[in-house]
N, C-alpha and C positions, 0 to 999 in steps of 0.2 A: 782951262780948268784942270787938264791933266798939268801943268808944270805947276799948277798952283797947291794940287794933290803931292806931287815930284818935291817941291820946296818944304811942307811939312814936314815928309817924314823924314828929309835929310837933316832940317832944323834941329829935329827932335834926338837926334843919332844916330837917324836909320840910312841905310844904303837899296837904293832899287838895284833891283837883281834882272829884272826883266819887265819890258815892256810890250803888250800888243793889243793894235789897237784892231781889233776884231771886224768892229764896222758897222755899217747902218743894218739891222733887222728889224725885221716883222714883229711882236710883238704878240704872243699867245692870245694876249684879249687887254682890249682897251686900260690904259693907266691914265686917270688925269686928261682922260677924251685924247689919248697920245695912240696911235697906233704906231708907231715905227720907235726904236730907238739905238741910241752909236754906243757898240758894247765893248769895253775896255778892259784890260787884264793887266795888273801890276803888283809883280814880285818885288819882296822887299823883305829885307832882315833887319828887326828894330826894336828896343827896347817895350815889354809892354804896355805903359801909357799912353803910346804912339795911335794904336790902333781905338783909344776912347777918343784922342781927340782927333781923328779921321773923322772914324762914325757921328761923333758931334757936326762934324762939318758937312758929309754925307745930308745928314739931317736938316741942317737949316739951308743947304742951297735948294731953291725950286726948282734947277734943272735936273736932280740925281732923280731917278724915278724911285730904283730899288739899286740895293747893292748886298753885298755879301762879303763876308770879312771870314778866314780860315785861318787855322794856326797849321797849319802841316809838321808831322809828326818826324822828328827825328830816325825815325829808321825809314822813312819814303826819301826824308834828304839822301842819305847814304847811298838809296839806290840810286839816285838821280845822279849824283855827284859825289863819288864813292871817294877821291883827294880831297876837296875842296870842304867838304862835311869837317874834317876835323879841327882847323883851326875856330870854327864857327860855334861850334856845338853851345856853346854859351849862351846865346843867343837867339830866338827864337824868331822861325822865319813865320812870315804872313802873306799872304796872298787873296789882294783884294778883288773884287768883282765889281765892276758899276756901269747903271747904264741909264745915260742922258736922253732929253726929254729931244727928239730933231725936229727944234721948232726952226 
């Protein structure tokens, strides 16, 4: 599922900046009778349409429980990455959150 996530937004003209895969947790209170689930973090810089057809897809898979989609701000890049920010700046990065169901 993560290389099928990976394939999208390269598709679409985005590049992953960062991948990690966090792991199986506990779960605040029940989803879908799911107590546990594999939580995942992937950085990416990618044209805005990118992240509608994510979330459309976040959406219709049964395994995503919940996820979360950010656009991080141009001067938090900077701090992160005070060279590498400026050829980029055009582009806006995203940084997704998702977390599958450990069936």
């Amino acid at each position: 599922m993560i290389a099928r996530v990976q394939d999208t937004i390269e598709r679409n003209g985005g590049e992953t900046k960062a991948l990690e895969k966090i792991g199986r947790k506990r779960l605040a209170y029940s989803i879908r009778k799911k107590n546990n689930g594999f939580y995942v973090s992937i950085e990416f810089i990618a044209p805005g349409g990118v992240t509608n057809e994510l979330e459309r897809f976040y959406q219709l898979d049964e395994n995503i429980l919940r996820y979360l989609t950010v656009v991080v701000d141009k001067n938090v890049l900077k701090a992160r990455h005070p060279s590498s920010v400026q050829s980029e700046e055009s582009r806006p990065q995203v940084q997704t959150k998702s977390e599958k169901s450990a069936s």
